[in-house]
MIDRENBA-857877 format. One line per 10 residues: number of its first residue (from 1); their letters; for each residue x, y, z of N, C-alpha, C, O, CB. Coordinates in steps of 0.02 Angstrom, whole numbers, plus 50000, padded with zeros to 5 digits. Glycine has a CB too. Example, Ala and Ser with C-alpha at 12.3 -4.5 7.8 and 13.67 -1.06 7.14 Angstrom:
2
1) as) 50660,49716,50390,50615,49775,50390,50660,49835,50390,50712,49834,50423,50565,49776,50452 | 50642,49888,50354,50684,49947,50357,50645,50002,50394,50670,50057,50402,50704,49970,50286
This chain:
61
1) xxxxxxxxxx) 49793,50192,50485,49826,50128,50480,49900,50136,50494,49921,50192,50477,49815,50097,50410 | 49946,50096,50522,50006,50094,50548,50026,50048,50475,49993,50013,50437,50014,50062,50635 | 50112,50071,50479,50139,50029,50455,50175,49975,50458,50229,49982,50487,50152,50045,50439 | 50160,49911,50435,50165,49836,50463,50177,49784,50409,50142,49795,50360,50098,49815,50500 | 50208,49741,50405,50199,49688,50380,50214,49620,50415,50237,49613,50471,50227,49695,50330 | 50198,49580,50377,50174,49492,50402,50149,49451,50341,50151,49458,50280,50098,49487,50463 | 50122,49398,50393,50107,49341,50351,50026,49351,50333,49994,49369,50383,50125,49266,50393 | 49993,49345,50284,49926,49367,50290,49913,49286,50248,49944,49264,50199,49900,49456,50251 | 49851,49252,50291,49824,49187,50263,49750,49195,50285,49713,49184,50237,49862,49114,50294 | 49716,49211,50340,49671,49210,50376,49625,49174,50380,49568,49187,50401,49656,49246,50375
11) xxxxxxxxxx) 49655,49104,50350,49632,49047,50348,49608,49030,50292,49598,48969,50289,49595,49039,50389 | 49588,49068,50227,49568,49058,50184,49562,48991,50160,49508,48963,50150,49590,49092,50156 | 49634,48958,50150,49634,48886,50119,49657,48893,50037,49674,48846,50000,49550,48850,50126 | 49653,48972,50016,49688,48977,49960,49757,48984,49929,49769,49005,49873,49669,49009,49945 | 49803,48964,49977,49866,48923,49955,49890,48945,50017,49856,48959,50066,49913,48940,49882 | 49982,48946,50007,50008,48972,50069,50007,49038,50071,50004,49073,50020,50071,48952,50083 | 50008,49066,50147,50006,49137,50154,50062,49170,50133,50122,49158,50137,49995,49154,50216 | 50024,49222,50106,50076,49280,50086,50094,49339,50124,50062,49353,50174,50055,49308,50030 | 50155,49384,50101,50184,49417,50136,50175,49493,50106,50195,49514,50052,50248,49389,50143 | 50139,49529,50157,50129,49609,50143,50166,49650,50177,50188,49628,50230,50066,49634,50155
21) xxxxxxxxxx) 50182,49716,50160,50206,49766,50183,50165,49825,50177,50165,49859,50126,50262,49771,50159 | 50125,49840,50237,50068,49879,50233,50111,49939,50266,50156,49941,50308,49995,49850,50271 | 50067,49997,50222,50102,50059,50208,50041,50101,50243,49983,50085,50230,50123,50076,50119 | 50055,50157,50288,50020,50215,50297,50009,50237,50244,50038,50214,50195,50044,50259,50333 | 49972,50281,50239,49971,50338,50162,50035,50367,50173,50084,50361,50136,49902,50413,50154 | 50032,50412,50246,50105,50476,50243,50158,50402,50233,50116,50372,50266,50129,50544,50350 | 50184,50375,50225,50246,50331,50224,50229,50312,50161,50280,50314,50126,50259,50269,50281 | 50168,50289,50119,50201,50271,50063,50210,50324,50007,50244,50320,49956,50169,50217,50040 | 50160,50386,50032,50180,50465,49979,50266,50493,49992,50297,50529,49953,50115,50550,50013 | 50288,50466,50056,50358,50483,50069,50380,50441,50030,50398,50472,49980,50388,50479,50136
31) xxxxxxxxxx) 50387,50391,50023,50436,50339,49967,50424,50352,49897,50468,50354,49854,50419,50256,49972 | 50367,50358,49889,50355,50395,49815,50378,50433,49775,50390,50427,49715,50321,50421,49809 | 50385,50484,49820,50417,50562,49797,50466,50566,49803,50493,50618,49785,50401,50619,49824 | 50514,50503,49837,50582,50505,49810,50600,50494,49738,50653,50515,49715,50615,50462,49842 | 50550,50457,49698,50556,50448,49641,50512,50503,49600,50531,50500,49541,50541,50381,49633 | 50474,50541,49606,50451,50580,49558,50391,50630,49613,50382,50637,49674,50417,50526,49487 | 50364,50652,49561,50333,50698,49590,50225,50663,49591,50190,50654,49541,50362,50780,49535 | 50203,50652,49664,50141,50615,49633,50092,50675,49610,50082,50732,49633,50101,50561,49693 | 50064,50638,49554,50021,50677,49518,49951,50667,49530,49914,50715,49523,50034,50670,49454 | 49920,50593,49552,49864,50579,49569,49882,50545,49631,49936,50521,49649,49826,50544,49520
41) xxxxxxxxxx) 49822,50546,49664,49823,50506,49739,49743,50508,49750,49701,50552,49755,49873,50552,49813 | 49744,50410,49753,49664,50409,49795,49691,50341,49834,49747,50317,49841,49572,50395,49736 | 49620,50321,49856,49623,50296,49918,49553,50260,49909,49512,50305,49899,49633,50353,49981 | 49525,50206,49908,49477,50156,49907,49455,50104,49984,49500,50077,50015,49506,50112,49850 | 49386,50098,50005,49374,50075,50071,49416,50001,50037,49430,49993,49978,49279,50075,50107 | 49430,49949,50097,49456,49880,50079,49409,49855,50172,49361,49879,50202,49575,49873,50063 | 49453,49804,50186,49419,49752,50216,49450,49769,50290,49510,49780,50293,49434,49672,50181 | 49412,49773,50349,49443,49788,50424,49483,49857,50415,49475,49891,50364,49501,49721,50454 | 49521,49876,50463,49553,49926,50435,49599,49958,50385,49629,50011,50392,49565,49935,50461 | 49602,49907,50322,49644,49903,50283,49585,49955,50252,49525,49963,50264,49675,49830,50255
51) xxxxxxxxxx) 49648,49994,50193,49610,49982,50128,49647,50013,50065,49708,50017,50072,49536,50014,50133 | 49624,50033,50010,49684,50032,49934,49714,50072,49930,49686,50126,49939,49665,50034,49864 | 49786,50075,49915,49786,50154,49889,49840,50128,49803,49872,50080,49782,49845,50228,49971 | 49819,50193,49781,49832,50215,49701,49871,50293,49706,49859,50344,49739,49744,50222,49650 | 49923,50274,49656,49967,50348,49637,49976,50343,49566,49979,50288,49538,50049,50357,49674 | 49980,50393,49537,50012,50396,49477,50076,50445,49499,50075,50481,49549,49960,50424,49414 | 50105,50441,49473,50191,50477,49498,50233,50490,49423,50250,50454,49376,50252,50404,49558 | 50239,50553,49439,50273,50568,49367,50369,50574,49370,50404,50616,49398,50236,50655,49339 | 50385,50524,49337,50478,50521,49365,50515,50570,49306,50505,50555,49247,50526,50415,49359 | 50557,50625,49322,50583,50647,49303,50636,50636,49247,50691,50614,49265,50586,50660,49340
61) x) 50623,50651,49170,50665,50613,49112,50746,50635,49141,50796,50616,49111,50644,50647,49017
């Protein structure tokens, strides 16, 4: 997946469209680890070529 954002509605009809900022994995583990060190990392299928991702990130006291 590239990184992109826009307007996402896709016609739904469930209010006005909203605005995402879709993240590669490598681009959003880079922004991460400016803040701490990640401790967990997964990744879940989602819809077309999208799909979830989850970190837990541990920030330095």
């Amino acid at each position: 997946m590239k990184t992109r954002d826009g307007r996402w509605d896709e016609g739904t009809a469930f209010g006005p469209a909203r605005y995402f900022n879709l993240r590669s994995d490598a681009t959003l583990r880079a922004a991460l680890e400016k803040y701490g060190t990640i401790e967990d990392w997964a990744t879940a299928p989602g819809r077309n070529d999208l799909h979830y991702q989850w970190a837990v990130v541990r920030i330095p006291e």
